[in-house]
N, C-alpha and C positions, 0 to 999 in steps of 0.2 A: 674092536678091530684095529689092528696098526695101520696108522696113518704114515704111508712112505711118501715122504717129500721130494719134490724137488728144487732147486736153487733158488732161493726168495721167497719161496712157499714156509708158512709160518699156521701153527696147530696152537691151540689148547691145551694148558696142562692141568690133569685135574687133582694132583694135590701138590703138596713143597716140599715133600722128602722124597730125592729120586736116586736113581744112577745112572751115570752115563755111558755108557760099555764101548768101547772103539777095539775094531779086529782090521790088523793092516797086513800082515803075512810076513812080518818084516820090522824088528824091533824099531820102534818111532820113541821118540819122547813127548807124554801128555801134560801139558796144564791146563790153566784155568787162569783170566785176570778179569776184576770187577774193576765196573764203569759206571759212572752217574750216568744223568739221563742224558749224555749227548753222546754217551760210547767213550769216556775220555778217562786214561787210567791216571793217579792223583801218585802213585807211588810203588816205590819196589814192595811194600806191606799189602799192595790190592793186588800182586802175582801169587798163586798156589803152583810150586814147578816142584823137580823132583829135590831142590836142595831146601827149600822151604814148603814143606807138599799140604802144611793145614792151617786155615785161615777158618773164623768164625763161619760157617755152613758150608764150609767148603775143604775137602782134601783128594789130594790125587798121587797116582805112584810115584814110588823113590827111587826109580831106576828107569831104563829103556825099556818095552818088551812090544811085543808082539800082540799082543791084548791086553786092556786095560779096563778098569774101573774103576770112576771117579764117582767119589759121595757127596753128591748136594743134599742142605738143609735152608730152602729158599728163607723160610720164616724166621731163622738166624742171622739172616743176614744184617748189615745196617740199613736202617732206611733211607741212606744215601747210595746205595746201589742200587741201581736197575739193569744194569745186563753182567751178564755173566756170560762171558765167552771160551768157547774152549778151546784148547789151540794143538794141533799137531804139529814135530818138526823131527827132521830125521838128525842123527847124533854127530855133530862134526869131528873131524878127525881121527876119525876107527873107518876099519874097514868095512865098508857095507856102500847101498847107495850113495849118491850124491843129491840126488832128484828124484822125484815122485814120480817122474815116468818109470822110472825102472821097476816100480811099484805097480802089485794090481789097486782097482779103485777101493780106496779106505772105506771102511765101514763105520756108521755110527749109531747107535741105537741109544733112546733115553727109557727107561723103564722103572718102573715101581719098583718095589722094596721087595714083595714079590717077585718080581721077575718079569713081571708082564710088560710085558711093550706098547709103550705109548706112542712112541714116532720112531722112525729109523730115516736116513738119510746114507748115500752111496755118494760119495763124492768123487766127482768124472771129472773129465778133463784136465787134469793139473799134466803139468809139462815139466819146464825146467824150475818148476817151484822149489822149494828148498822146507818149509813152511806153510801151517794152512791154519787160518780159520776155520773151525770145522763147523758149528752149531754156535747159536746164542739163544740162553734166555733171558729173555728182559719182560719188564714189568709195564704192565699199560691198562690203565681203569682200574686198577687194585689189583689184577690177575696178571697172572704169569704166563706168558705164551713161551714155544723154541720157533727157532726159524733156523732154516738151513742154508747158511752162507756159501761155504765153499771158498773163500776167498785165500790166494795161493800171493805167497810171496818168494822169489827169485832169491830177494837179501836176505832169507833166514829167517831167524828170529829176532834179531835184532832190529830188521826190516818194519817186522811185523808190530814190535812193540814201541819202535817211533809212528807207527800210525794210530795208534792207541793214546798218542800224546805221554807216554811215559818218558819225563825227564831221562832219567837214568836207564834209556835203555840200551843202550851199546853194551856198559857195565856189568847189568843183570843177564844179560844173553851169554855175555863170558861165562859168567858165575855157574848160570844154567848147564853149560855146555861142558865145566870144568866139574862137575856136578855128576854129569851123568859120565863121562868118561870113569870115574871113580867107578860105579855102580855098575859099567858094564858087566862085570865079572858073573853077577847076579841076575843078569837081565833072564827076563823068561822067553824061553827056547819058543821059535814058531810054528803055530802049529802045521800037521799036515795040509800040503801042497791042493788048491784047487781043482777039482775034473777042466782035463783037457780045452771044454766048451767055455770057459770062464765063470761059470754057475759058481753063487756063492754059495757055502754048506753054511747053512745057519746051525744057529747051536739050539738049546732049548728053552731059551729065554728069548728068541726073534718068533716072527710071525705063525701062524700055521700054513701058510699058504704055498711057504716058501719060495716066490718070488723076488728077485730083488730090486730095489727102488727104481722107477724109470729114469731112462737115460737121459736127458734133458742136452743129448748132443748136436741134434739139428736143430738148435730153437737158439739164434743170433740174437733174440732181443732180451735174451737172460743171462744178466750183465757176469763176467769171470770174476769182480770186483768191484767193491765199491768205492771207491775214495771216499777219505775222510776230511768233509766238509760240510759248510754252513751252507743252508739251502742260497742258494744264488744264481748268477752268472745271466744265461739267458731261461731259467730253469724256472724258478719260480721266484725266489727271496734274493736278496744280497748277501755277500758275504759278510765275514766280520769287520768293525770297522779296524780301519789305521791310521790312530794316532797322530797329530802334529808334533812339531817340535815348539820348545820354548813356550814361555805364555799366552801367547796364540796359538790355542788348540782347536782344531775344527772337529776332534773326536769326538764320538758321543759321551758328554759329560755326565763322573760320576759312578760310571757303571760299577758294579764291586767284580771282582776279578777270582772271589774263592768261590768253593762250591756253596751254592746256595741253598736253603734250607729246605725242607721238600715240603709239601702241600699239607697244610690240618685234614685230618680222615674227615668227612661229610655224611658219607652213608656206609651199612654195611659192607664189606667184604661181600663178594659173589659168592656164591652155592657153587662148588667143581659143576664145571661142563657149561655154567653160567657168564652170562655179560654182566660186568657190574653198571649198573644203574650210571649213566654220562653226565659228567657233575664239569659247569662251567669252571677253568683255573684250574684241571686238576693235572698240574705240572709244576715241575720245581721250577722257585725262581726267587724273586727278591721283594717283588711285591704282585700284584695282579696284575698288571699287565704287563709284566715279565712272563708270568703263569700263562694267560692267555694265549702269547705269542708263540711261546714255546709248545703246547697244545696243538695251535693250528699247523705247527710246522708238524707235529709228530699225528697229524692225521694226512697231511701229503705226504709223506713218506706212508703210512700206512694202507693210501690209495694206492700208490703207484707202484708197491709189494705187492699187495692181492693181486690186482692187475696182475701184475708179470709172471704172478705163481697162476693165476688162470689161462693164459694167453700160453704159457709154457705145456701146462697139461695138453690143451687142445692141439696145440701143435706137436706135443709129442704122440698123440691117441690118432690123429692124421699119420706122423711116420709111422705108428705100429700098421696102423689099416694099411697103408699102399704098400707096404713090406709085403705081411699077409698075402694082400692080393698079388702082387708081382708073385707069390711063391707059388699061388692055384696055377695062375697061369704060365707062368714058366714050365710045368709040367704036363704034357699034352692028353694023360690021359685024367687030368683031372679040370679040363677045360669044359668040358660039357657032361651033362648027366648030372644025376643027385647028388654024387659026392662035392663038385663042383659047388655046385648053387648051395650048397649044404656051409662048404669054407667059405666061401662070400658073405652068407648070409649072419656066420658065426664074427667075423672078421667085421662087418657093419654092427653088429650087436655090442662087442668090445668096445668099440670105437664109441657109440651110442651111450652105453654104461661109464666110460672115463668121464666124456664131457659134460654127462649130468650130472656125476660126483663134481667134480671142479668147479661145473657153474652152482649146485649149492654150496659149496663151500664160498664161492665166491659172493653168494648173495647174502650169507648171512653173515661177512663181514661188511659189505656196503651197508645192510641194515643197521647194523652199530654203527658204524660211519655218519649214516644220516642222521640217528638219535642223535650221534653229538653233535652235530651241524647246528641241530636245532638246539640244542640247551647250550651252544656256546654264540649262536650270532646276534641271541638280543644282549647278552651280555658285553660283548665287543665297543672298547671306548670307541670316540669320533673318530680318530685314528686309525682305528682297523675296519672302521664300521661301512655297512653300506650307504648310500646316498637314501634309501628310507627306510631307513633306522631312528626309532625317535631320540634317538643321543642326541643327533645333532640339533635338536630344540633345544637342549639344557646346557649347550655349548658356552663355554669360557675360555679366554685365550690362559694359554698354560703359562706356568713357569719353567716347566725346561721341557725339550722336546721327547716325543717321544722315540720308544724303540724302531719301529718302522710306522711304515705307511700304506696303508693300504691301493694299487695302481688296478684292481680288478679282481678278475675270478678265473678259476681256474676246472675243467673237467675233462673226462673222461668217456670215450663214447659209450662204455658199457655199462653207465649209469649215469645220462646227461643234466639230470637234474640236482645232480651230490656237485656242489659247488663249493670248493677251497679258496678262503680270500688268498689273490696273490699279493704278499708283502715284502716292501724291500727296505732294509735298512737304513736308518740316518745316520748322520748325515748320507747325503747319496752319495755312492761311490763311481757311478757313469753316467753321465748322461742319460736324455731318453730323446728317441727318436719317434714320432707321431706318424706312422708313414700314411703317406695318402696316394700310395700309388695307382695307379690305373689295374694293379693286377687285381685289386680288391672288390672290383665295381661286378656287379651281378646285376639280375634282371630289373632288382629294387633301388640301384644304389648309382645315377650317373656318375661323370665325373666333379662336377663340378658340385654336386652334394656330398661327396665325398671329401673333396675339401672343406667344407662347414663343419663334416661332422669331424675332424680332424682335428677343426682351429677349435670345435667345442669341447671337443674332448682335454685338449690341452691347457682349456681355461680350467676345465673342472678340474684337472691334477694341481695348478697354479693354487686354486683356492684352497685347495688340501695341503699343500705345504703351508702355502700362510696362514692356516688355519692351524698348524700343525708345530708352528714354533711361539716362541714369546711375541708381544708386541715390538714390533718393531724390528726384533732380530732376523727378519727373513724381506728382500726388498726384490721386486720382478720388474725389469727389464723387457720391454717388446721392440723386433724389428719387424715394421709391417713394411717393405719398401713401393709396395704399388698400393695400400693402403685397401688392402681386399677383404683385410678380415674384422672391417669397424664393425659391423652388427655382432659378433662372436666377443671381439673385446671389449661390448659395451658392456657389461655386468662390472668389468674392473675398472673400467675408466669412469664411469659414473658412479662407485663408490670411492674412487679416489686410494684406492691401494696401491696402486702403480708407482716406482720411482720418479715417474717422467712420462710424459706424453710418450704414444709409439710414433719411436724415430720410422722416417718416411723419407724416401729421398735416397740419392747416393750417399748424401753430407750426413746426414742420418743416420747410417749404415757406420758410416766410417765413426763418427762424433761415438756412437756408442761402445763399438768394439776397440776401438782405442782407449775409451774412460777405464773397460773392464782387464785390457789387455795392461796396461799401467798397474791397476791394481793388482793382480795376478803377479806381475813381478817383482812389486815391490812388497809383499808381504811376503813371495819366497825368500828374496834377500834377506825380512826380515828374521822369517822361523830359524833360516839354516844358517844364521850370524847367531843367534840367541839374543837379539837385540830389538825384539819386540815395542820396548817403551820410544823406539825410534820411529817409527811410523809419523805420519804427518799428522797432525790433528783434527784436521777436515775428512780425513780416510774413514770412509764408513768400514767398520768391519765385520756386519751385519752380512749374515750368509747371499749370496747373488745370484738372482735366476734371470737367465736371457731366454725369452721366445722369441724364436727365428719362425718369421712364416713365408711361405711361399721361395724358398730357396733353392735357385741362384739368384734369384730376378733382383738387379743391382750390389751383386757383388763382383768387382773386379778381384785380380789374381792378391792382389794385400790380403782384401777382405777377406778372403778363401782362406789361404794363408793364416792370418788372425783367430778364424773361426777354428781350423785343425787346433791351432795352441789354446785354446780356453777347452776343448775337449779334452784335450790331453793331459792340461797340467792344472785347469781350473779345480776340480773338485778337491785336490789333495789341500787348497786355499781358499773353500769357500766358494766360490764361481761355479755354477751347475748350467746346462746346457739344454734346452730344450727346443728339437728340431720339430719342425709340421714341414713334411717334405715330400715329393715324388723321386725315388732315386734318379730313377731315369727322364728326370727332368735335368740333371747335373752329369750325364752322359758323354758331355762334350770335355768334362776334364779327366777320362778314361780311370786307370785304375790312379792316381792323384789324390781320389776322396776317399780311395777302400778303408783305410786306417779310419779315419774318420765316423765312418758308418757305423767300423768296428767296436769304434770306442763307445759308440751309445748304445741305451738297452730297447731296442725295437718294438713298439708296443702300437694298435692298433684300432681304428675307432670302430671297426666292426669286427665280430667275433670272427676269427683267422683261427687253423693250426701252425704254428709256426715256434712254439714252444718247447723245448723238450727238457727230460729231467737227466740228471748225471750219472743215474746208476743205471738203468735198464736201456732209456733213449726211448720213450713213452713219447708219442706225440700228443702234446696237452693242448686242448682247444682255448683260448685266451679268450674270456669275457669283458669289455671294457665295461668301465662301471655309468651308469646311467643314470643321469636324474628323472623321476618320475615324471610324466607330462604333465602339464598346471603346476607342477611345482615349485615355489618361489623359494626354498630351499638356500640355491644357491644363493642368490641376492640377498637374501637373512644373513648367511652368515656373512658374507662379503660386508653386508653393513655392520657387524659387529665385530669385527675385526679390525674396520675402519675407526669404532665408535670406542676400540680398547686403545688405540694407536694416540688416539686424540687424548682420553684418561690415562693416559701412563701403564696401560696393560692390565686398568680394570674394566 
């Protein structure tokens, strides 16, 4: 049975030799460009267009037309490729459209060798697009899935292939376009005109059913595009890092920068129609916990696609039903009587049949989801790991830091127990804000426990960066200024990890954001002189974490002041931020602090939805991470950390 997709909705492919057949009504021009596994094209050599139309398992038309067929051959590929995307764009400078509105909605089918149809996809809503992402498939667990993007670009192709990260792609889009202009003479004629209703004629190689794919046009939470980016923001992960200047670099050291080698095969390849067996690291990278990270990032995205492709169905199997029904009852002699209750009953059946197709499809990717959950979270270094995880028994302070950090967990309500570590990048690129607002307190939670569990939770992430860098190279900062939060900061003050006693007091206040505000300016001076070996000699240049608690309480308009510019300018030099705050305790300095707020990443000591991710806009429930009760955990490692500080970072 063909599976018709909608936007983010992603199928099975059960073998590696396909075709991919597009019917537009209206000569378009088709390619193809492969991506490693982050979607990133490396070169004008990884495009199939019509001036270069064949690449190793891949060729597509030499001209414009109106329908097309493209030849994939997955298992020829490199095994540096994981997606393969296909791309629609209409032909510049000839007369014809300009925009895909003028266009009925593109069709896309993948199908066997045969002919037989595997997935098909109608691609809706494009506007003043110029260009589309039509389909990808990429590679995941050894198997080859499609999934149907949609994804429309305004600027072309050229548009399209700088988001693809292709250097040259202004250049190739000319080439492409100067290409097909040649060829139009050749292009194939389109075929006959649509029935009046917009009913697509399929040919004999789409479904039997003859329906075409649903419309996915009243469903706002199925994103028109997805930007191409590093899981971050307030989403889940950080983005990439960036770099300092001069020989003080606060970048993450070392990283290699070409495409990295991909994963040693571990188990067999899947049986078609099969899940491969969820093998911990099995993602490209540079070493394992590159693998790993990259894994966990390609299972939240993988969550919060099935999502959007189930949440999409159900909401469109809702507008088919209140259509239907608005249509019984619009007509009054089929408001009562058999016929009536006949279309209702037919119209609840439909609707009844989508949903349970969707939600299997959807549960049996959570079930692979959870298998890997589970075969990758004992695997998980201290870094990414949870608080009882037995890594952190075998813990040793590293020699260089790692890729991220683990700040919690991350789900989904349609499967609350599938938990994604959320991880953010090192060094940090924003701040983080502990909010302990009054809006958070429920029947369990007063306010004033809510502040403990706050200043706890912010000890726990302190111990995890200093645990997280070399000895010595990470030093924390405390401003307690009413001196509220000593039971919370006793684990760090009694093992003596701390820069300094927590400053208390106005003088306090001020003594420390001065030392950090000093530093902060004088290593900018230094980076963007290139005169680094000029620093002072006493200047620690060991990365710096300030925990602020209970703020405003003893900061005057400086200190406010002081605090916005180490948000602002501290991380780019080392300096990180760590708020325990009630917003609306700092109410009296109006919209003054919004930048402020802005610039850290809001995380919470009790589980909140306040999450969301950059493609769909999924609200993801945020899990802080927990230390088990009795657990002396923390204190262990706090003392070994202390005890590497004192040996030289053994």
């Amino acid at each position: 049975m063909t599976a018709e997709l909608v936007r983010g909705q992603n199928h099975p492919l059960p073998g590696t030799r396909l075709e991919i057949r597009v019917s537009a009504g209206r000569p378009v021009v088709a390619g193809a460009t492969l991506g490693d596994d982050r979607g990133r094209v490396h070169g004008v050599e990884w495009v199939a267009h019509p001036g270069s139309p064949n690449l190793p398992g891949l060729e597509v038309s030499k001209q414009a037309a109106a329908d097309h067929r493209l030849a994939v051959d997955l298992g020829a590929l490199q095994d540096t490729v994981h997606r393969v995307s296909v791309l629609l764009a209409l032909p510049v400078g000839v007369e014809g459209p300009a925009t895909f509105r003028a266009l009925a909605a593109p069709f896309v089918a993948v199908t066997g060798l045969d002919g037989t149809e595997i997935a098909s996809y109608t691609i809706t809503d494009l506007d003043a697009e110029s260009a589309v992402v039509a389909l990808e498939l990429y590679r995941r667990q050894g198997a080859w899935k499609v999934r149907a993007v949609g994804q429309g670009y305004a600027g072309g192709l050229a548009d399209m292939l700088i988001d693809q990260g292709l250097p040259e792609a202004r250049e190739l889009a000319a080439a492409i376009n100067e290409a097909v202009a040649k060829g139009l003479a050749r292009s194939v004629a389109a075929p006959p005109p649509r029935p009046a209703d917009g009913t697509r004629v399929r040919t004999a190689s789409q479904g039997q059913d003859g329906h075409p794919a649903p419309q996915p046009d009243d469903h706002p939470d199925v994103p028109q595009s997805r930007p191409a980016r590093q899981p971050g923001d307030d989403a889940t992960l950080a983005p990439a890092d960036q770099p300092g200047g001069g020989p003080v670099n606060y970048a993450h050291p070392r990283r290699q920068t070409t495409a990295p080698p991909p994963p040693a095969p571990t188990v067999p390849p899947a049986r078609p129609g099969e899940h491969a067996q969820p093998v911990a690291g099995d993602a490209t990278g540079w070493s394992m916990e590159e693998r790993l990270y990259n894994q966990v990032w390609g299972m939240f995205e993988d969550l919060a696609r099935t999502t959007a492709a189930y949440r999409s169905a159900v909401d469109f199997a809702d507008s088919r039903m209140e259509q239907e029904l608005d249509k019984v009852l619009s007509d009054p002699r089929s408001r009562i009587g058999g016929a009536g209750d006949a279309a209702r009953e037919s119209a609840r059946a439909k609707h009844a049949d989508l949903v349970a197709r969707a939600r299997a499809a959807l549960d049996r990717d959570l079930a692979q989801l959870a298998a890997e959950a589970e075969v990758v979270e004992p695997a998980l270094p201290p870094a990414y790991a949870s608080w009882s995880s037995p890594a952190w028994h075998a813990y040793r302070a590293p020699m260089e830091i790692p890729m991220a950090l683990r700040l919690g967990d991350l789900h989904l309500p349609e499967r609350v127990e599938l938990r994604i570590p959320m991880l953010v990048r090192l060094p940090l690129e924003r701040g983080l804000w502990i909010d302990s607002g009054k809006a958070l307190t429920n029947a369990f939670t007063d306010p004033a426990e809510l502040r403990r569990l706050a200043m706890d939770t912010a000890v726990a992430h302190a111990a995890r960066l200093l645990a997280a860098y070399p000895a010595g190279e990470f030093q924390v900062h405390v401003i307690d200024a009413a001196g509220a939060a000593a039971p919370s900061l006793a684990p760090l003050v009694e093992a003596g990890v701390l820069a300094g006693p927590p400053a208390t007091g106005a003088a306090g206040v001020a003594d420390v954001l001065g030392g950090l505000t000093q530093r902060v300016d004088l290593v900018q001076m230094a980076v963007r002189g290139g005169a680094a070996d000029a620093l002072p000699p006493d200047l620690d240049i060991a990365e710096q974490l300030l925990i602020v608690n209970d703020f405003p309480h003893g900061f005057d308009d400086r200190a406010v002041t002081q605090l916005r510019y180490l948000a602002d300018e501290g991380p780019a030099v080392g300096v990180h931020l760590m708020m325990v705050a009630d917003r609306e305790d700092a109410a009296a300095y109006g919209p003054l602090l919004d930048p402020l707020w802005r610039a850290l990443l809001r995380l919470t000591p009790v589980p909140d939805d306040h999450l969301a991710d950059p493609w769909v806009g999924h609200t993801w429930t945020y899990d802080p991470p927990v230390i088990p009760s009795n657990s002396q955990i923390l204190r262990q490692l706090l003392d070994r950390i202390a005890m590497a500080r004192r040996n030289g970072g053994r």
